[in-house]
N, C-alpha and C positions, 0 to 999 in steps of 0.2 A: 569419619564419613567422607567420602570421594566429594570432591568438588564439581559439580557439575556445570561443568564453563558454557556448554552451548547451552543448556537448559537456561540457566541464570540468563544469555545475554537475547534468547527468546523472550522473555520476561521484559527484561529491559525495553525491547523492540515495543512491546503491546504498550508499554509506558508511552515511550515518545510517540507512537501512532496515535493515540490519544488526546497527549497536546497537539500533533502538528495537525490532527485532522479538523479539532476547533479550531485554530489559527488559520488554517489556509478557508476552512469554510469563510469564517468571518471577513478574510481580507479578497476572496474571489468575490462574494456580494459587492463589495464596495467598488473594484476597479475592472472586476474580470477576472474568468478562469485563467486565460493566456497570457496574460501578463505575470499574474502572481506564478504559471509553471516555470518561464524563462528568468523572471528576475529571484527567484527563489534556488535554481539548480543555480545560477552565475553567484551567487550567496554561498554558497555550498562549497562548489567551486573553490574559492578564497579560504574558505576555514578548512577544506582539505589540503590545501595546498600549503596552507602553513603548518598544519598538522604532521604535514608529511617530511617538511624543513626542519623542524625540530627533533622528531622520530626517527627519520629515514636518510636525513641530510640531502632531500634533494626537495624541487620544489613538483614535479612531474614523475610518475613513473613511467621513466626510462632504461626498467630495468625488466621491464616486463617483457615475454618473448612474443613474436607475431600472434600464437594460439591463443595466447589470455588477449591481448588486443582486440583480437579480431572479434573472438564470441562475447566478449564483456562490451563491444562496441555493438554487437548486435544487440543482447541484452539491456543495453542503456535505451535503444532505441523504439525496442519492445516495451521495456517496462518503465520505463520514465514519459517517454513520448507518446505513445498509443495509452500504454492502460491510464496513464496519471491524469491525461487531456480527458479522456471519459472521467472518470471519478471527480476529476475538480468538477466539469459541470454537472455531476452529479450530487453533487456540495449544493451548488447553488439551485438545485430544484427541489430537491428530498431530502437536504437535510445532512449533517457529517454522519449523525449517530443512526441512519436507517441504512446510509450505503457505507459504512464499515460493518452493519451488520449484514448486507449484502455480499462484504469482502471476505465472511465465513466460508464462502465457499471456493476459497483461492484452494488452500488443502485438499477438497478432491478432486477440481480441478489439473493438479498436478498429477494427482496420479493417475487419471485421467490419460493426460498425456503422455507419463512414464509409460502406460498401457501400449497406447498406440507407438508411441517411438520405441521403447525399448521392448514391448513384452510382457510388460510387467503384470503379474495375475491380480485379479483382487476377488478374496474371499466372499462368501454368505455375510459376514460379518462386516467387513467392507460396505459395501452393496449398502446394509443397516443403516450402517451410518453416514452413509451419504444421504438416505431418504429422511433420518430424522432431519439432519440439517437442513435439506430443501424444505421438509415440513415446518420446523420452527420460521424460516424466511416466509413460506407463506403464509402461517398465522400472522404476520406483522402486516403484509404488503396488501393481502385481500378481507376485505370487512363485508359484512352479510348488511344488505339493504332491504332485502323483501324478502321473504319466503320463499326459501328452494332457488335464490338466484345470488350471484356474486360478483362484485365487479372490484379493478383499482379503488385504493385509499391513497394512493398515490400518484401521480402524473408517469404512465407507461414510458416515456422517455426518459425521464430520469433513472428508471427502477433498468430500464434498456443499460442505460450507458452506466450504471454501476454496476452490471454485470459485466459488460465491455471492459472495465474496469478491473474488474478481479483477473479476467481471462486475460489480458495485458502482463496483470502483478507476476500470475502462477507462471506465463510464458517466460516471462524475463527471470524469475529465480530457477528456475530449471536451468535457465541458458547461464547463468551468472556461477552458478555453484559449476558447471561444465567446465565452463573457463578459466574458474580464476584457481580449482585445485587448491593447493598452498601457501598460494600466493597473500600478499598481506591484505585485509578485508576492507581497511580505508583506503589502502589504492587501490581496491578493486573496484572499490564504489568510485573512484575519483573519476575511473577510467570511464564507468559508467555514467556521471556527470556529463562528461567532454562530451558523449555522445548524443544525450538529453540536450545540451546544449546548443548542438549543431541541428538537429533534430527540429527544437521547438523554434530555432532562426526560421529555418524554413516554413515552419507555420506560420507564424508572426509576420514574414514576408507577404505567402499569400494569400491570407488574409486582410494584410495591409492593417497590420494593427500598430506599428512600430509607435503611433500617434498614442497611443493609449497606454502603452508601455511605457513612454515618456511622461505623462501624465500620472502615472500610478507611481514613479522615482518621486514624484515631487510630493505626494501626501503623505506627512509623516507617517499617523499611526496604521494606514496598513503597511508601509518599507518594515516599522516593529514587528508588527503581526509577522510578516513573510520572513523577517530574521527568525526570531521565534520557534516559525515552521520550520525552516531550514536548519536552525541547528540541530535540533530533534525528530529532525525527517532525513532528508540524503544525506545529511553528515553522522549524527548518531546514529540513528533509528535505522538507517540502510545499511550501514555499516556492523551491525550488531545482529542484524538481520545474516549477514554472509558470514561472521566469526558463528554464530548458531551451527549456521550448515556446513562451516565447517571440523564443530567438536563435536555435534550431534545425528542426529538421522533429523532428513530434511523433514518427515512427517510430524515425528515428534515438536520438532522450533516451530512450522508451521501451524501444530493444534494449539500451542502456547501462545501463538503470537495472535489468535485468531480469538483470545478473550477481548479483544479491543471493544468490540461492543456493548458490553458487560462495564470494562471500565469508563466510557464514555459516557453513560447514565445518566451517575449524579454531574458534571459537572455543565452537562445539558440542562439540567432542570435548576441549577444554580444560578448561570451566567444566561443563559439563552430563555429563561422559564418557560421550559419549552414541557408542558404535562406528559406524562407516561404514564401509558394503563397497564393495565396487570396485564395486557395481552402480549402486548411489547413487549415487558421484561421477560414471560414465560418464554414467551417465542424465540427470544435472546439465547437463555440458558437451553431450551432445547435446541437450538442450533451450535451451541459449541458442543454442548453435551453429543451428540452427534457427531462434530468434528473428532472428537475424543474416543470417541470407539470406533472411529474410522481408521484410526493410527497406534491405539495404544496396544491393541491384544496381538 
């Protein structure tokens, strides 16, 4: 049987979104969205770079030509900086396991885009399963209060910027799979770090949070939580994310990776005892289920 290297490291991917999405929820509560983005990518940072010393024999890729530079520097800044900034404070309003199942709809998203940039057609069947997935999202997000009327079960800005969120992820893997080609998929991501990093200075600047950032280094247990995140977020999880698209078709890694809310369940009702109703979970499985015949046929 063929080994299926991008499939398997899809898989992979929906794992560590998993942990790093409880971790960084847990540790943006505590200190802040903006802190745990900046001190999390400069985490990242460091175990890539050693990564790369040992594998690659150098500690930067400087071996990479202007073109992967330049779109994996825009892609860092797309999708590290804009979409991450949405999604973490959408951690701390709704929840990790409601806006990863908001981030089901990175998937059509993309091709969304692929549409409008390149052309790209999308079938009856297409079409299909885009509406399932929007419909399983909104069995979860709106709850019937009275008769014949419906409103949020959740706070509109957060359910906002986890959409922000996705639309950040799908931009920057579009652009990232663009640039990096061939290229090796942990200094692809590294390259997209540097970016993230430079990116979220300027946030932190001004907003004038550097005060708080200082503050969140000194509390042990979230600096663990945000290692944690980071090894399983922009170091693996991002990285296994781009080896995907690079052995597979980007739809396929992305329906795969997009079980993330399906695996975030149980360990919400574990750690967080946070209850789920059958609506939730239905809502869940028809939304990947959706994702799934958006890309498979």
């Amino acid at each position: 049987m063929e080994l299926k290297i991008g499939e398997l490291a899809a898989l992979a991917t929906a794992f560590c979104w998993t942990i790093t999405a409880l971790a960084f929820e847990t540790a943006s509560r505590k200190v802040g969205s903006v802190a745990v983005n900046i001190i999390r990518l400069v985490m990242a940072l460091v175990l890539l770079s050693l990564y790369s010393y040992f594998t690659r024999g150098m500690f930067f890729p400087l071996d990479a030509d202007a073109h992967t530079w330049y779109w994996l520097i825009l892609s860092g800044l797309i999708g590290f900086v804009i979409g991450d900034l949405f999604l973490f404070e959408a951690f701390t309003m709704i929840g990790s396991r409601l806006s990863m199942l908001i981030m089901t709809l990175v998937p059509p998203i993309t091709a969304i885009l692929g549409f409008m940039i390149m052309g790209e057609q999308m079938s009856w069947l297409n079409l299909t399963g885009m509406l399932m997935t929007i419909s399983g999202i909104a069995l979860v997000i709106f709850q019937k209060h009275k008769p014949g009327s419906s409103r949020f079960s959740y706070p509109a800005k957060g359910l906002f910027f986890a959409f922000l969120g996705a639309v950040g992820q799908a931009s920057g893997y579009v652009l990232s799979k663009y640039g990096m080609g061939e290229f090796d998929p942990f200094a692809a991501t590294q390259i997209r770090v540097i970016a993230g990093i430079f990116g979220f200075s300027i946030v932190v600047s001004f907003f004038r949070r550097w005060k708080a950032v200082g503050g969140a280094i000194k509390q042990t247990r979230p600096m663990l939580l945000m290692f944690l995140g980071a090894t399983f977020g922009p170091f693996i999880g991002v990285s296994m994310s781009l080896l995907a698209a690079q052995h597979t078709n980007t739809g396929i890694a992305a329906t795969i990776m997009a079980i993330t809310p399906i695996l975030i369940i149980p360990p919400t009702m574990i750690f967080f005892k946070q209850s789920v109703s059958w609506k939730e979970i239905v809502g869940a499985i028809i939304s990947v289920a959706g994702v799934s015949l958006f890309f498979i046929f």
